[in-house]
Steps between C-alpha positions, in 0.01 A plus 500: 500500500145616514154372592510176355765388778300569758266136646208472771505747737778729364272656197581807426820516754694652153323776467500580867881499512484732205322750744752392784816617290354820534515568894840486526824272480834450711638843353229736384153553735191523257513885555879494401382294183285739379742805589763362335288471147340831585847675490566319165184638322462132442151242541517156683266259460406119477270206376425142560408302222420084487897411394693826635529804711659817393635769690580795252615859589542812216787741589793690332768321392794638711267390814532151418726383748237629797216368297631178499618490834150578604338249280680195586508592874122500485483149324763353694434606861171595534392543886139412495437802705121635520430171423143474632425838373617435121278167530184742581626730117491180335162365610370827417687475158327145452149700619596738208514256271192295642314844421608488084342247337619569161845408701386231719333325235866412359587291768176351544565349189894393537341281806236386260707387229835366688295397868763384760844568253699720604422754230101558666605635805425850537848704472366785842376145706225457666363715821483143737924406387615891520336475835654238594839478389784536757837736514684170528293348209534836324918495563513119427367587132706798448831256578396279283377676216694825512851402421741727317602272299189401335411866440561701164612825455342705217602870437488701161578836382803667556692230709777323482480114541821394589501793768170384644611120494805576684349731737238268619692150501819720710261545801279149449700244354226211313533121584384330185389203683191679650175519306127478577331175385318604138372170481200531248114359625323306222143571496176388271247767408143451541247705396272596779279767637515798849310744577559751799228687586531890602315809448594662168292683270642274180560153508882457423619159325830361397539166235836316532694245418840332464767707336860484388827452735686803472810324273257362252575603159141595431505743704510743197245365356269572805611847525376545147159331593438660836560815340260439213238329689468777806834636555418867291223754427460287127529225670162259454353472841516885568371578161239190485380547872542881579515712170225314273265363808579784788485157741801603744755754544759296573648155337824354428706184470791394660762253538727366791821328468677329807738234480351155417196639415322817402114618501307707254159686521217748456355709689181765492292693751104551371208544689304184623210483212754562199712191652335256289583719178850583600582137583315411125693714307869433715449121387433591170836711443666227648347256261623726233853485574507194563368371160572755254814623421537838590489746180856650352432867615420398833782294569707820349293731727567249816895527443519810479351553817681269674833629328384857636455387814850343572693786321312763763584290752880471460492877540450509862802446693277293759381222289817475333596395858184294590557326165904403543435367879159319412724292212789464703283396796252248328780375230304659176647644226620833462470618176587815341288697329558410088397164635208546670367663227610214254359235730137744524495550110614082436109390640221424236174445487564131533635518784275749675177229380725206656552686790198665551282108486751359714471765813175705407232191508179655694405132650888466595478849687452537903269782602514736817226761586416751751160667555189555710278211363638162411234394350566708214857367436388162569228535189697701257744188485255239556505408150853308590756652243687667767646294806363206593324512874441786742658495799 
């Protein structure tokens, strides 16, 4: 489960229960919680995203049986106490983020680019549902969406599985009939145009657009492009746009991949007068990729990167873990390492150009921006390439 469950007036009920496990469940108080994974030497900790929740704790591995104990009581019987005083943490949290553009901007342009799916609703709510939203509301959701038996368990370094397995399913046996409803949401993307205005010293802008589905096969190939295109130090937006021209100090691409769909981007921060620059010389790099196939040392240079990346990251004991649940959880592949490197080094420059023209058109792309003086957006993109109407 995650945000993209929640309708109407529950948004951003997930991520509120995510607090809630927190205070305390049938067997541990929230104080006991956190003096139980004191005494292990161990962190606890948890995030919401738009298709999951994850509750993860770090300890040694002959306190596994408490850990687990802990962790399970805290998704399975939550109390709800403090109820009214967590909701007052997570409208601050939502104030926090209000207060970082360079964050904010992000989901400014998710609702932009997917509107009323399920996918654009902001993942911490909104202050007027948080508000709002009742304890029986709040426990209605967690019933329904909090099921042991559609959870996954993910664990990695020195554990044993079959150990683990028979420990948790001895104490909570799983009915395989349950399930939450994964039903996917079609949805046609639009170009168009926001622009939320605050008081910021640089005028912060994201581009978007639609992206992959998390299965698709090409999802390779835009790893290779995203990194190539804004995903490194070499990569061409940070050297076209901030080495040679000095015009930010930060820009990047990204991409998003959810179920039936997927989004990919841009985004830069510049002061208001160098917008119109910025925004010239983004469309032009995007042009590039797009048309002309990228050049054999560069495509090297991109993999390599990429390949670096992954190989780091299977180092850390966490992500090993985040990675096994998040495929077991969203039904992805799980591949091993020889073949995520075959798979990276497979893509060429043929399919990069393909790719590239088919998800990184300017006139196809949505934009979001935030800033004192609309105006100024409103002109830098009046020439039409990017989105289609303001609104």
């Amino acid at each position: 489960m995650g945000s993209r469950n929640e309708t109407g007036s529950l948004i951003g009920t997930t991520h509120f229960i995510e607090h809630l496990l927190f205070k305390g469940s049938s067997r541990y108080t929230a104080e006991r919680t956190a003096q139980v994974f004191d005494t292990l030497g161990g962190e606890l900790n948890a995030a919401t995203s738009k298709e999951y929740v994850v509750v993860y704790g770090r300890f040694v591995d002959e306190q596994m049986p408490v850990a687990m104990d802990v962790l399970v009581d805290m998704l399975l019987t939550p109390t709800f106490a403090d109820l009214d005083n967590e909701r007052e943490v997570v409208l601050e949290e939502i104030a926090m983020y209000e207060d970082s553009p360079q964050d904010l901007i992000h989901d400014l342009l998710t609702e932009t680019v997917f509107g009323d799916h399920a996918l654009g609703h902001p993942v911490l709510g909104t202050r007027e549902a948080l508000t709002n939203v009742t304890e029986e509301q709040i426990r209605g959701y967690h019933r329904r969406h909090f099921g042991y038996s559609d959870m996954v368990v993910a664990a990695a370094g020195n554990v044993d599985h079959d150990r683990l397995r028979e420990m948790l399913l001895a104490e909570h046996p799983v009915d395989a009939s349950a399930g939450v409803d994964r039903t996917s949401q079609e949805h046609e993307v639009s170009p168009r145009r926001a622009f939320l205005t605050k008081e910021t010293e640089q005028m912060h802008v994201c581009l978007g657009g639609r992206g992959l589905p998390r299965n698709d096969p090409r999802r390779f190939v835009l790893s290779v492009l995203d990194s190539l295109l804004g995903g490194s130090l070499s990569s061409r937006l940070f050297q076209e746009v901030r080495e040679k021209r000095g015009l930010v100090y930060s820009i990047y691409s990204f991409s998003s991949m959810y179920r039936e769909t997927g989004m990919v981007g841009v985004y830069f921060g510049c002061r208001p007068d160098r917008l119109v620059q910025v925004t010239e010389t983004v469309e032009a790099e995007l042009a590039r990729v797009s048309t002309e196939p990228v050049p054999a040392e560069e495509l090297r240079r991109a993999k390599e990167h990429l390949k670096g990346r992954l190989i780091l990251g299977l180092e850390s004991t966490n992500s090993r873990m985040h990675r096994l649940g998040k495929g077991l959880l969203t039904g992805s592949e799980i591949l091993g390492l020889d073949e995520l490197t075959r798979r990276v080094d497979a893509v060429d420059a043929a399919q990069v150009l393909d790719l590239a023209a088919e998800l990184f058109d300017p006139g196809a792309f949505s934009v979001a921006g935030i800033g004192t003086d609309e105006a100024v957006f409103k002109q830098a993109f009046s020439n039409g390439s990017l989105g289609v109407s303001t609104r």
